[in-house]
mmCIF file as gemmi writes it, N, C-alpha and C atoms, coordinates in Angstrom:
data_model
loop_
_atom_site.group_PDB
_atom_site.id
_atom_site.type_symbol
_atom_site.label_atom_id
_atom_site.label_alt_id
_atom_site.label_comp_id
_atom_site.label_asym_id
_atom_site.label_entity_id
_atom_site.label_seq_id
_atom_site.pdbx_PDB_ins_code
_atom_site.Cartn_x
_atom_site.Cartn_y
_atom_site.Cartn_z
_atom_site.occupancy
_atom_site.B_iso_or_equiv
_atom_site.pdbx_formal_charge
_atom_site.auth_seq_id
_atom_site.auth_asym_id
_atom_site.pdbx_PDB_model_num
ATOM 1 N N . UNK Axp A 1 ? 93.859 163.101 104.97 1 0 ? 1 A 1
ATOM 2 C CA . UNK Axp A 1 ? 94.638 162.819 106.161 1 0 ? 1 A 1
ATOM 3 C C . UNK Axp A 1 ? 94.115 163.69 107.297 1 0 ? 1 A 1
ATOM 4 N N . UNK Axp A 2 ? 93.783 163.195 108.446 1 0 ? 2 A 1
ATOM 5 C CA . UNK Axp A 2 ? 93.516 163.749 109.428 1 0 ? 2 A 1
ATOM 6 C C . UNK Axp A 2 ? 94.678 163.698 111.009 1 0 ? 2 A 1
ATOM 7 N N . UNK Axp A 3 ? 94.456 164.687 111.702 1 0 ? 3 A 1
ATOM 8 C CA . UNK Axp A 3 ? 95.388 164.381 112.662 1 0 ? 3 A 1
ATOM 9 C C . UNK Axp A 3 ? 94.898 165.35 113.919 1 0 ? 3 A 1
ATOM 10 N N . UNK Axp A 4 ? 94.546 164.628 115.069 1 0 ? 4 A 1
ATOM 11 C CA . UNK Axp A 4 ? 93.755 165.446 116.124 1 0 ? 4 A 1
ATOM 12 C C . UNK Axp A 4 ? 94.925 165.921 116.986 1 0 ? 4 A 1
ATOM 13 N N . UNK Axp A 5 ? 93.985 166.745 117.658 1 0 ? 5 A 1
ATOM 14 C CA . UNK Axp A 5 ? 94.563 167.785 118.168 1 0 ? 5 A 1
ATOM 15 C C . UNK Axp A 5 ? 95.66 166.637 120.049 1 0 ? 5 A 1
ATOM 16 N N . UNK Axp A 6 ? 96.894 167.275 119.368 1 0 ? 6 A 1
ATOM 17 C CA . UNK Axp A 6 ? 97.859 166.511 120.386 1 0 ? 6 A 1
ATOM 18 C C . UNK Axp A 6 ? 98.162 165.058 120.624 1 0 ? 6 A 1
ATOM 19 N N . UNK Axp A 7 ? 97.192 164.412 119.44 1 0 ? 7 A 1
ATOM 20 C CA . UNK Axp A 7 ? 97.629 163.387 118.878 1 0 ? 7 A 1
ATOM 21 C C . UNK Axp A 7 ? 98.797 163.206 118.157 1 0 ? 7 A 1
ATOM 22 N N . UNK Axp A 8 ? 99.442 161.696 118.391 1 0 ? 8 A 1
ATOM 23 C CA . UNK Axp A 8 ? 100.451 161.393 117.622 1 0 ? 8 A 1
ATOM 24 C C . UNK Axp A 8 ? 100.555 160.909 116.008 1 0 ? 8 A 1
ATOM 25 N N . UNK Axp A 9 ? 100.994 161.196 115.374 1 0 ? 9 A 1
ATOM 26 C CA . UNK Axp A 9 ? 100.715 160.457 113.809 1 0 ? 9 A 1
ATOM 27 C C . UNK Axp A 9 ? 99.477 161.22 113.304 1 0 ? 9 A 1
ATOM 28 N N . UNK Axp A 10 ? 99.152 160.613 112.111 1 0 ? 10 A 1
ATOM 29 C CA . UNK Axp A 10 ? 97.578 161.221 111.52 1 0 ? 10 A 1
ATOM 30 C C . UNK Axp A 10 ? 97.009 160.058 111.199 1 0 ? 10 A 1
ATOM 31 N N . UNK Axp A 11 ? 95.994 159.921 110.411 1 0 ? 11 A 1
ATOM 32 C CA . UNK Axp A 11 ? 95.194 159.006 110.32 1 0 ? 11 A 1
ATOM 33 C C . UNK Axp A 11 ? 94.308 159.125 108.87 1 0 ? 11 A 1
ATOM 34 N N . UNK Axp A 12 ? 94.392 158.33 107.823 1 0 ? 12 A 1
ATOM 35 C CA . UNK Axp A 12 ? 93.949 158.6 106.597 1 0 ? 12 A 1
ATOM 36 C C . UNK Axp A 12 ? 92.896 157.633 106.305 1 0 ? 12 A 1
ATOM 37 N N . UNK Axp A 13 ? 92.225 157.729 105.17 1 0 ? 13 A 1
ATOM 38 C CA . UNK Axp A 13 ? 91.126 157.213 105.042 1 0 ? 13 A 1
ATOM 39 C C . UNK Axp A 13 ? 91.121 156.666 103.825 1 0 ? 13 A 1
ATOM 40 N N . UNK Axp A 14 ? 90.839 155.238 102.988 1 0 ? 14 A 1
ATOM 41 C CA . UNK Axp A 14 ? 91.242 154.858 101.933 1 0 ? 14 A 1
ATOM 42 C C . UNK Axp A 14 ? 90.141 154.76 101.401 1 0 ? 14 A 1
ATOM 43 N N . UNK Axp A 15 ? 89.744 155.002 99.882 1 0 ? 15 A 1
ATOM 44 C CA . UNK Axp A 15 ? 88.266 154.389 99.153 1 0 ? 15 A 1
ATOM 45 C C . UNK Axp A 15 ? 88.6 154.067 97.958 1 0 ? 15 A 1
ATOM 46 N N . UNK Axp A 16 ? 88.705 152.4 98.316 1 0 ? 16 A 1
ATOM 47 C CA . UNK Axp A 16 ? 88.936 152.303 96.789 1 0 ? 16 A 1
ATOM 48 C C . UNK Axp A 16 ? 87.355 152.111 95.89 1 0 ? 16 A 1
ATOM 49 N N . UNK Axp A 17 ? 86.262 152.238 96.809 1 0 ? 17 A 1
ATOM 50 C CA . UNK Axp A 17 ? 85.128 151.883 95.571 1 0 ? 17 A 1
ATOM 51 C C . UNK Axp A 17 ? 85.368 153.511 94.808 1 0 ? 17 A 1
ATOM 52 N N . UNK Axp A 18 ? 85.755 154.851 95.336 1 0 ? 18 A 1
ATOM 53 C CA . UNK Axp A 18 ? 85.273 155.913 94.344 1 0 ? 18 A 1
ATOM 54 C C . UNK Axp A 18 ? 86.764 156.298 93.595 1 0 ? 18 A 1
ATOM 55 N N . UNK Axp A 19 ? 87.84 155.809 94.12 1 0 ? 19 A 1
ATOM 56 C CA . UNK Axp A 19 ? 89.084 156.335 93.609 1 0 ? 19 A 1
ATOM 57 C C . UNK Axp A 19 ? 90.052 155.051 93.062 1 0 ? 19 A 1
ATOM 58 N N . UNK Axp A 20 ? 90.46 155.279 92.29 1 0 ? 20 A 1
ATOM 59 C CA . UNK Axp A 20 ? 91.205 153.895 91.713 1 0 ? 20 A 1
ATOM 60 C C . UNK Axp A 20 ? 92.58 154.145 92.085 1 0 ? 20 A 1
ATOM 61 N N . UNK Axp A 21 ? 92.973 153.629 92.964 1 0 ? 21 A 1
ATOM 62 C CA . UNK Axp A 21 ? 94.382 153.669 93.182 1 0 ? 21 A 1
ATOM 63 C C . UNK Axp A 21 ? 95.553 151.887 93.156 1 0 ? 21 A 1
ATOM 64 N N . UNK Axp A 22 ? 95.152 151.381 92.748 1 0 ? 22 A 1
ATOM 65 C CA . UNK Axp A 22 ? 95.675 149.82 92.24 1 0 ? 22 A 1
ATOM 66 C C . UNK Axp A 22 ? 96.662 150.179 92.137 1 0 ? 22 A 1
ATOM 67 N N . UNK Axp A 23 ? 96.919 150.728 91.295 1 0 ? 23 A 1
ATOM 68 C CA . UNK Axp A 23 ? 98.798 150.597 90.472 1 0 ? 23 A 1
ATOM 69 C C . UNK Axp A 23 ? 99.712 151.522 91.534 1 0 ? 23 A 1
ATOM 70 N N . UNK Axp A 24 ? 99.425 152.241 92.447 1 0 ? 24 A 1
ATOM 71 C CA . UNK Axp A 24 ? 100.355 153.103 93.258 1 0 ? 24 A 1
ATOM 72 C C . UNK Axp A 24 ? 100.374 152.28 94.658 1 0 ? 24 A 1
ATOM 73 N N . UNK Axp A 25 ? 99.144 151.238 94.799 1 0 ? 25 A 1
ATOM 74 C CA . UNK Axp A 25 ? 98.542 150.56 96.396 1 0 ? 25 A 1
ATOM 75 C C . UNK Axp A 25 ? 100.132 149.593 96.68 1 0 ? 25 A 1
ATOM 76 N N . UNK Axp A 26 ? 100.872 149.738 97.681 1 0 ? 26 A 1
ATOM 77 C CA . UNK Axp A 26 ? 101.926 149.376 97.981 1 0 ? 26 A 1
ATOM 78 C C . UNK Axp A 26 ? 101.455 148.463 99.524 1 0 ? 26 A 1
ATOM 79 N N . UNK Axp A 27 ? 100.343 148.478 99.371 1 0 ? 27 A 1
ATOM 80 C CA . UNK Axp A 27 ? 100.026 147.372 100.806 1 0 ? 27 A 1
ATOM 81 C C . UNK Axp A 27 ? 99.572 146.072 100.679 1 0 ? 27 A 1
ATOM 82 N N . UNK Axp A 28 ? 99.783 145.214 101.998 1 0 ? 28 A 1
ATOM 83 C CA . UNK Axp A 28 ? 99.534 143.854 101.773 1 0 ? 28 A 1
ATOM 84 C C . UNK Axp A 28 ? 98.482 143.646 103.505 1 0 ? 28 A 1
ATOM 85 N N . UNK Axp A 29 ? 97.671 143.34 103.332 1 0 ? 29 A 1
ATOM 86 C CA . UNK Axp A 29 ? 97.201 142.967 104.536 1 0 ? 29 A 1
ATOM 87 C C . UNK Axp A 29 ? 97.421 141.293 105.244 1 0 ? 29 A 1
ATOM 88 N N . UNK Axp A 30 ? 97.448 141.468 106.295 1 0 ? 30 A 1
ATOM 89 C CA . UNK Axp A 30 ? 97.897 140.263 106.708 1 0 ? 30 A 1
ATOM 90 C C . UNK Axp A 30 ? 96.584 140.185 108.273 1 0 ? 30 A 1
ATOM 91 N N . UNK Axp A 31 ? 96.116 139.009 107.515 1 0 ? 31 A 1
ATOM 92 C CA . UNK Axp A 31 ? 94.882 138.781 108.585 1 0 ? 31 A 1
ATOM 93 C C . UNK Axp A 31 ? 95.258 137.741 109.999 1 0 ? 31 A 1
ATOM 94 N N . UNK Axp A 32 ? 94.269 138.035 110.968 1 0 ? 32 A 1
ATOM 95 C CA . UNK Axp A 32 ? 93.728 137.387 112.29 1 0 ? 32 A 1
ATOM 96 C C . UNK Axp A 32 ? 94.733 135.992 112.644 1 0 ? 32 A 1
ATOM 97 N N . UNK Axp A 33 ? 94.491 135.546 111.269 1 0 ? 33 A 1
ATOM 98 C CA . UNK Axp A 33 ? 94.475 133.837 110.703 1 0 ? 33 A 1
ATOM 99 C C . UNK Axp A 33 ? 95.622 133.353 110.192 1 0 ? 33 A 1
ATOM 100 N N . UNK Axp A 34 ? 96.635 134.35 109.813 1 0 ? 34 A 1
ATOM 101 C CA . UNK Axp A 34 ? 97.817 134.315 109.311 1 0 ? 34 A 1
ATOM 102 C C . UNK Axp A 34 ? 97.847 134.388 107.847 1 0 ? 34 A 1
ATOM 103 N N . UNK Axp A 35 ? 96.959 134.519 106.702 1 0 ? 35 A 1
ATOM 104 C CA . UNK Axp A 35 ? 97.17 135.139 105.488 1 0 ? 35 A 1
ATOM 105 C C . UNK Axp A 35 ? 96.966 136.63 104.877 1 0 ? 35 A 1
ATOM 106 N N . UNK Axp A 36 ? 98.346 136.11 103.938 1 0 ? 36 A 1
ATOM 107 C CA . UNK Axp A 36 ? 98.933 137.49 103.627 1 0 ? 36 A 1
ATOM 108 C C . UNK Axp A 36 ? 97.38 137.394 102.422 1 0 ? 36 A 1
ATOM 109 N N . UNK Axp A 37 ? 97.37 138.909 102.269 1 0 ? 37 A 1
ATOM 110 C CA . UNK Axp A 37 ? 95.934 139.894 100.907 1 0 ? 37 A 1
ATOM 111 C C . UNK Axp A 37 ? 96.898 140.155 100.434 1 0 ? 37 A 1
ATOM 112 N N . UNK Axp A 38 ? 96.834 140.441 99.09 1 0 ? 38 A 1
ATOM 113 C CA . UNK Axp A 38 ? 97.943 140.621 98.441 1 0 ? 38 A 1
ATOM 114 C C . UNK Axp A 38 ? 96.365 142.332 97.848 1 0 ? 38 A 1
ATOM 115 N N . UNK Axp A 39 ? 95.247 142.369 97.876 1 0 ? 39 A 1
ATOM 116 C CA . UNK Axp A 39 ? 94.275 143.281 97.539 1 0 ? 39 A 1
ATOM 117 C C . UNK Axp A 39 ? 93.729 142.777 98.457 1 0 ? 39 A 1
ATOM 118 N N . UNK Axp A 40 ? 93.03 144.109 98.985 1 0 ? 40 A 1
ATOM 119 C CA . UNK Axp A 40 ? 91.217 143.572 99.844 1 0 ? 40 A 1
ATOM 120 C C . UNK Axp A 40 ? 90.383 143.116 98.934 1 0 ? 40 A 1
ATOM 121 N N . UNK Axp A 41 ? 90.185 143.135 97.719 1 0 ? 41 A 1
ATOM 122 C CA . UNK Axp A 41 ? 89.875 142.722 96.831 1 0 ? 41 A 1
ATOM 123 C C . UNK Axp A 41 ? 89.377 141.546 96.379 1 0 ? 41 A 1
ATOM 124 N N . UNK Axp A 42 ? 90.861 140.952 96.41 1 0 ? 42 A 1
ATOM 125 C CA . UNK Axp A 42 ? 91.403 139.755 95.952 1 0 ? 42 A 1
ATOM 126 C C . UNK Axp A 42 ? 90.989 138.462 96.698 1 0 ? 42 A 1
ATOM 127 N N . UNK Axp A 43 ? 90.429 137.273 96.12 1 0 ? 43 A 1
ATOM 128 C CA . UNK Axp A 43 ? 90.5 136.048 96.653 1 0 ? 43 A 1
ATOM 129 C C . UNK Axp A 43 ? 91.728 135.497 97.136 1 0 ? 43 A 1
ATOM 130 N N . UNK Axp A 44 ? 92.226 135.967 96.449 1 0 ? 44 A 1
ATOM 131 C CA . UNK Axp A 44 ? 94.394 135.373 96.892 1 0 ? 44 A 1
ATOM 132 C C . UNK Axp A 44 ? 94.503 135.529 98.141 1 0 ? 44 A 1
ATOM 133 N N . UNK Axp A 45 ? 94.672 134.562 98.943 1 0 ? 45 A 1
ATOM 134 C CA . UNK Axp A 45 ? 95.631 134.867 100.024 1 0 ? 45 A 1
ATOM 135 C C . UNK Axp A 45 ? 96.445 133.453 100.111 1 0 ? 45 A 1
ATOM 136 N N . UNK Axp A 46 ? 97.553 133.848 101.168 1 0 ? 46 A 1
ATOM 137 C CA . UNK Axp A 46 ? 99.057 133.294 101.116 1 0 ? 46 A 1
ATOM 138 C C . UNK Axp A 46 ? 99.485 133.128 102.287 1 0 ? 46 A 1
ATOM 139 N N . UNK Axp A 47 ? 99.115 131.662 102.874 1 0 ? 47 A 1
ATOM 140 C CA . UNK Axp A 47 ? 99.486 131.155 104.416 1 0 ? 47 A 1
ATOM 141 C C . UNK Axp A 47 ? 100.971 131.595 105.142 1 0 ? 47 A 1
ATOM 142 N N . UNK Axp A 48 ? 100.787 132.27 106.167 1 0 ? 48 A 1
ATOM 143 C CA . UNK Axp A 48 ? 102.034 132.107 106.51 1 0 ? 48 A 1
ATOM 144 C C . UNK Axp A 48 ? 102.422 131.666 107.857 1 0 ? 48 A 1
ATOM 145 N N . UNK Axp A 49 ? 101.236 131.381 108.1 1 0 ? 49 A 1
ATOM 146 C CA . UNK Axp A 49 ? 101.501 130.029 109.713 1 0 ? 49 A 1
ATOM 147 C C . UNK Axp A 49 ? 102.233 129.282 109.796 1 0 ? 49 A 1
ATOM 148 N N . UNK Axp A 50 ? 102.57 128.886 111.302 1 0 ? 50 A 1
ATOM 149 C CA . UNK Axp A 50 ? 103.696 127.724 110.871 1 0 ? 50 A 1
ATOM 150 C C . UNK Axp A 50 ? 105.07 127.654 109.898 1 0 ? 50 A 1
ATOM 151 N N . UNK Axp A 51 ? 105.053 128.795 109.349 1 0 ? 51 A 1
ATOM 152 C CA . UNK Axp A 51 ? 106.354 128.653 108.328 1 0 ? 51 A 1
ATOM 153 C C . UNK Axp A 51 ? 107.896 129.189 108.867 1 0 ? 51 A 1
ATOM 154 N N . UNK Axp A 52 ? 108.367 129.004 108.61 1 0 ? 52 A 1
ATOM 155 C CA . UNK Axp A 52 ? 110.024 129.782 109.485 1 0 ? 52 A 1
ATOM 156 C C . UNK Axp A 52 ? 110.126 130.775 108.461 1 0 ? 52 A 1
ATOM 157 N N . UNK Axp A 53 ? 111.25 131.631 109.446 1 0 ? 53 A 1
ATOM 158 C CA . UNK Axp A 53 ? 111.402 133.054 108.602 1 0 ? 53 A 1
ATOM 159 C C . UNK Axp A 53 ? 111.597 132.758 106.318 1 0 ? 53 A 1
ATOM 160 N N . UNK Axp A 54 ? 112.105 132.168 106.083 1 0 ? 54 A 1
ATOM 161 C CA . UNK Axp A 54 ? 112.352 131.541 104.462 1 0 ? 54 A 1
ATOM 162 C C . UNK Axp A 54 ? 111.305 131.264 103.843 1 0 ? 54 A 1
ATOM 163 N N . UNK Axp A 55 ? 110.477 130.395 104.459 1 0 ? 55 A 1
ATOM 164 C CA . UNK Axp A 55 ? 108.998 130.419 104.221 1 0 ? 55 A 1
ATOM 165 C C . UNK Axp A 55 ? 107.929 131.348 103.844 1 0 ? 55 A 1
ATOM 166 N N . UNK Axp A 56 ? 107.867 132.277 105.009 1 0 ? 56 A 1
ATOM 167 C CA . UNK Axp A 56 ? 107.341 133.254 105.532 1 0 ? 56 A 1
ATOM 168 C C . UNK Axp A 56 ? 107.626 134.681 103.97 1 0 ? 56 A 1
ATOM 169 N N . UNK Axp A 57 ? 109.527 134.878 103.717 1 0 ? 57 A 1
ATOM 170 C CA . UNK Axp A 57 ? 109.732 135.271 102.827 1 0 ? 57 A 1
ATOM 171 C C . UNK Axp A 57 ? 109.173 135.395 101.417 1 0 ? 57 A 1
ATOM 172 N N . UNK Axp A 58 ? 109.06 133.904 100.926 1 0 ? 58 A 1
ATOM 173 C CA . UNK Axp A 58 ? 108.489 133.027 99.272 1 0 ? 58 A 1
ATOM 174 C C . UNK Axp A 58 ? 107.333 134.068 99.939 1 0 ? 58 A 1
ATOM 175 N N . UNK Axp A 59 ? 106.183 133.181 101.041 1 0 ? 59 A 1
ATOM 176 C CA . UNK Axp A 59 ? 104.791 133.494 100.791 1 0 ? 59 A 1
ATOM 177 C C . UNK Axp A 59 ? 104.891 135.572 100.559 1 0 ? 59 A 1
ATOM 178 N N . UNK Axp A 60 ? 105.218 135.991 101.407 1 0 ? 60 A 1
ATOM 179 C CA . UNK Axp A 60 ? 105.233 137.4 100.743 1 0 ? 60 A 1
ATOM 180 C C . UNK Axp A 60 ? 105.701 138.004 99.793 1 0 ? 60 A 1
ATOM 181 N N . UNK Axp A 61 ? 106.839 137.498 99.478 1 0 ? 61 A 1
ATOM 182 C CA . UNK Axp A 61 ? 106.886 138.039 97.984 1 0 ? 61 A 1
ATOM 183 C C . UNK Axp A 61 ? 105.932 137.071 96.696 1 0 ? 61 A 1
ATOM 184 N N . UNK Axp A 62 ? 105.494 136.214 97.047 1 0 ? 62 A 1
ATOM 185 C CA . UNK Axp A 62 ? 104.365 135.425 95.884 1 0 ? 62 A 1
ATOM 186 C C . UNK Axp A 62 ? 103.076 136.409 96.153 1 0 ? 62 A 1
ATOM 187 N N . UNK Axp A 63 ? 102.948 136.756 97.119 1 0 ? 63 A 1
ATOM 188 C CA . UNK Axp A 63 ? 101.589 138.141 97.568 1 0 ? 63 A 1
ATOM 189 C C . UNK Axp A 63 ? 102.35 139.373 96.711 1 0 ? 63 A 1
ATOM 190 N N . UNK Axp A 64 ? 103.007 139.704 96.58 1 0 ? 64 A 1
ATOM 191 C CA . UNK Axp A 64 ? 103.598 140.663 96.075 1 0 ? 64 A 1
ATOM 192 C C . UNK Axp A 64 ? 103.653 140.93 94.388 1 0 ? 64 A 1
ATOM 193 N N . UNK Axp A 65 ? 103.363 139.781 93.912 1 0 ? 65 A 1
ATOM 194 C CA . UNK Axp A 65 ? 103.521 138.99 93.021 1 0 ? 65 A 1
ATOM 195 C C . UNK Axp A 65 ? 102.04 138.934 92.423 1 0 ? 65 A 1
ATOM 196 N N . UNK Axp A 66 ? 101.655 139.016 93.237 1 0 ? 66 A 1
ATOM 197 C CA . UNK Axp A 66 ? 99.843 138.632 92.741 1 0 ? 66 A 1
ATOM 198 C C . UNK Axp A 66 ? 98.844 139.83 92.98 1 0 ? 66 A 1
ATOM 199 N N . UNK Axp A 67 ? 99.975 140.711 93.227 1 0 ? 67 A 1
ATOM 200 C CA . UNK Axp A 67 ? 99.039 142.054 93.776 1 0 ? 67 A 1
ATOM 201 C C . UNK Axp A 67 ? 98.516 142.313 92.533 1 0 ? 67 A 1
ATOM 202 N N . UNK Axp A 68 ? 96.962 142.415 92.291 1 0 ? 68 A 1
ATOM 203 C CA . UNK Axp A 68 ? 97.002 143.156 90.669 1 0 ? 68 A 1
ATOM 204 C C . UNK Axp A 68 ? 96.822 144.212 90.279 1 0 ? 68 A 1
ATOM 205 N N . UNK Axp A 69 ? 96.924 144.692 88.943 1 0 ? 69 A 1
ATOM 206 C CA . UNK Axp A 69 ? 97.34 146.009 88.49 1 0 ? 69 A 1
ATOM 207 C C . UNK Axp A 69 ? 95.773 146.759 89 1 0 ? 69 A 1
ATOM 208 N N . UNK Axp A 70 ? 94.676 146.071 88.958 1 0 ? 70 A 1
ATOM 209 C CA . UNK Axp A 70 ? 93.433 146.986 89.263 1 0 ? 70 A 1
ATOM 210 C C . UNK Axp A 70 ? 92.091 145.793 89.647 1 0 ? 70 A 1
ATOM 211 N N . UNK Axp A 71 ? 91.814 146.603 90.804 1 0 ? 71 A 1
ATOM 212 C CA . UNK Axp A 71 ? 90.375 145.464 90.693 1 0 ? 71 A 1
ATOM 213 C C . UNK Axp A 71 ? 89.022 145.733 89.873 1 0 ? 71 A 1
ATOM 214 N N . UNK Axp A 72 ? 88.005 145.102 89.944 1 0 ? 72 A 1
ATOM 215 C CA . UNK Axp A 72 ? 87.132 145.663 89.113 1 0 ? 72 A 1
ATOM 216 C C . UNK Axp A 72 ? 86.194 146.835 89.927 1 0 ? 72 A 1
ATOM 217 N N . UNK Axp A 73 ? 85.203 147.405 89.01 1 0 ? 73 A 1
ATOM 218 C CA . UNK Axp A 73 ? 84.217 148.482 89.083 1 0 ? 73 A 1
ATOM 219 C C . UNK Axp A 73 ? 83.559 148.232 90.777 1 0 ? 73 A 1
ATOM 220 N N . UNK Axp A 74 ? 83.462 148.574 91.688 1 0 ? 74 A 1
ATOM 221 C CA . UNK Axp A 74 ? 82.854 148.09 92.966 1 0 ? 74 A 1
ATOM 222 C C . UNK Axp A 74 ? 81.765 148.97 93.369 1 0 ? 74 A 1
ATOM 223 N N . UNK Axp A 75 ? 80.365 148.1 93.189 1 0 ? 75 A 1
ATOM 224 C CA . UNK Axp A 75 ? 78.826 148.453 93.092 1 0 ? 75 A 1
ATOM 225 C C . UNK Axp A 75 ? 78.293 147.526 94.19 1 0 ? 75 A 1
ATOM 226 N N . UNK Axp A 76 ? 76.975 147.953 94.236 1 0 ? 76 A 1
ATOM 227 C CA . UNK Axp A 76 ? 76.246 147.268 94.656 1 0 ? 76 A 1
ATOM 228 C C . UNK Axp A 76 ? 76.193 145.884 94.125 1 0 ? 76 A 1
ATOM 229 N N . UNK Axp A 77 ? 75.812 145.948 92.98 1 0 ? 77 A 1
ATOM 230 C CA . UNK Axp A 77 ? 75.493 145.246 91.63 1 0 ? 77 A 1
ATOM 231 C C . UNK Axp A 77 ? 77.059 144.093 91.441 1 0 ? 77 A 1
ATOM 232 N N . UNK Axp A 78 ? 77.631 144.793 91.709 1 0 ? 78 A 1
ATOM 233 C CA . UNK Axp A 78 ? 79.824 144.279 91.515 1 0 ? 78 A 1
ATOM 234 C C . UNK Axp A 78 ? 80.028 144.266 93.154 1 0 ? 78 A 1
ATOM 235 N N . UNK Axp A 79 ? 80.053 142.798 93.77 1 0 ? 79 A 1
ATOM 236 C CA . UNK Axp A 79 ? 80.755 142.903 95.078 1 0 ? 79 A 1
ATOM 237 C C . UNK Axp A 79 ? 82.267 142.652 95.584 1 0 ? 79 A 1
ATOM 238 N N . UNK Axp A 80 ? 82.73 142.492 95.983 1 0 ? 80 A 1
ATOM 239 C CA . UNK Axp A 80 ? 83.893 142.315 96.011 1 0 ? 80 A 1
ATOM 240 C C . UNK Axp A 80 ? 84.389 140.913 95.863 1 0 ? 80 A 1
ATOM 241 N N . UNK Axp A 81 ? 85.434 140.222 95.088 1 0 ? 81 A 1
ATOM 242 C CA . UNK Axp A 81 ? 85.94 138.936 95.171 1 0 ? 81 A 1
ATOM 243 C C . UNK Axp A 81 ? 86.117 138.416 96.436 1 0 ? 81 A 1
ATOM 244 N N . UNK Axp A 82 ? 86.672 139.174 97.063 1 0 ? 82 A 1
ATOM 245 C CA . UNK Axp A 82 ? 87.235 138.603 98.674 1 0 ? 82 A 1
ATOM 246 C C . UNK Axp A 82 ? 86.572 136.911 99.323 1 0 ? 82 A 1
ATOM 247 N N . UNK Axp A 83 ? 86.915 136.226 99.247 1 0 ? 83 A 1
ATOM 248 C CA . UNK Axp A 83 ? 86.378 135.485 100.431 1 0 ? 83 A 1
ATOM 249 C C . UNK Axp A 83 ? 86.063 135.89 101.718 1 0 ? 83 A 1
ATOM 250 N N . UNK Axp A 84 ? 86.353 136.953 102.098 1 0 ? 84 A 1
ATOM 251 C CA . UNK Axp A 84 ? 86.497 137.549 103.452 1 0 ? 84 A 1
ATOM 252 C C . UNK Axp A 84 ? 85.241 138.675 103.157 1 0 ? 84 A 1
ATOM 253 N N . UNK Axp A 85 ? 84.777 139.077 104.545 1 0 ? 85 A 1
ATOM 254 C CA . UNK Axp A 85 ? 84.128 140.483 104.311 1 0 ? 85 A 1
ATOM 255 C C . UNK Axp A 85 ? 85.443 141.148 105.197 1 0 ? 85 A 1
ATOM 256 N N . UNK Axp A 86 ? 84.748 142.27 104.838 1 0 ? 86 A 1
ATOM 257 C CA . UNK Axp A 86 ? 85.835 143.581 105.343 1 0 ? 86 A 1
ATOM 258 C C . UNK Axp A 86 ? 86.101 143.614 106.807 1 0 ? 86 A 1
ATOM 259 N N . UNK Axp A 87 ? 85.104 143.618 108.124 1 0 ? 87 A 1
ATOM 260 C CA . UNK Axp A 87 ? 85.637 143.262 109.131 1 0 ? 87 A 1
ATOM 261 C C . UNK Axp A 87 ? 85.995 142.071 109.363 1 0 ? 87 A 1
ATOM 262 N N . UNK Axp A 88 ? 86.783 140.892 108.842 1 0 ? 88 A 1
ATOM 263 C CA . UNK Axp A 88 ? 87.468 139.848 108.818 1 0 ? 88 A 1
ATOM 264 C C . UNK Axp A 88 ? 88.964 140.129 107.919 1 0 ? 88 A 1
ATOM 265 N N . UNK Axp A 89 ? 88.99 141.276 107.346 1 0 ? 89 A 1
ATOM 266 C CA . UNK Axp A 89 ? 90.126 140.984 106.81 1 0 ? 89 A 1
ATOM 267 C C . UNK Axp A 89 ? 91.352 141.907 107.641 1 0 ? 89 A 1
ATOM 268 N N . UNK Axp A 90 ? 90.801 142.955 108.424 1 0 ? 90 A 1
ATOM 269 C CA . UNK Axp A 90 ? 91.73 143.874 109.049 1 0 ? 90 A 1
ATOM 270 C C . UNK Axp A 90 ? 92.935 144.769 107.939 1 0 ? 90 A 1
ATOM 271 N N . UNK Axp A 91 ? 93.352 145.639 108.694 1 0 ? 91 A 1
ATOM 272 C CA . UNK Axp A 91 ? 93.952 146.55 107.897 1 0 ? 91 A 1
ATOM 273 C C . UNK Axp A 91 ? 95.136 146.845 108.161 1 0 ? 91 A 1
């Protein structure tokens, strides 16, 4: 965690290729485009355009739902599932 000088808040830095944190990761990203990540990881995503607040509800908790317990080993060699690259998926 970092936090500059007379800045507000701090600012942390996540890695999941060297640290495995899956089972504690309590986030969902929600992209540009309107789908919910349930992992950056993950191919899953979960429209929530167009939907009214009830809608909107299901699709996030079904992301919630699909978050999984761990992704795999991430190498060169091992790329990520994502359909997305990383500056397309936002944070």
């Amino acid at each position: 965690m970092y936090r500059l000088p007379e800045g507000q808040g701090r600012i942390g830095l996540i890695s999941p290729v060297s640290a495995d944190f899956c089972d504690r990761c309590n986030r969902l990203r929600l992209t540009a485009d309107g789908k919910v990540k349930p992992c950056l990881h993950s191919p899953a995503e979960f429209s929530i355009r167009g939907l009214d607040l009830e809608g909107m509800k299901r699709q996030f908790l079904a992301a919630c739902a699909a978050k999984p317990a761990r992704h795999e080993a991430l190498s060169y060699e091992c790329r990520s599932r994502s359909a997305r690259s990383m500056n397309r998926i936002g944070g």
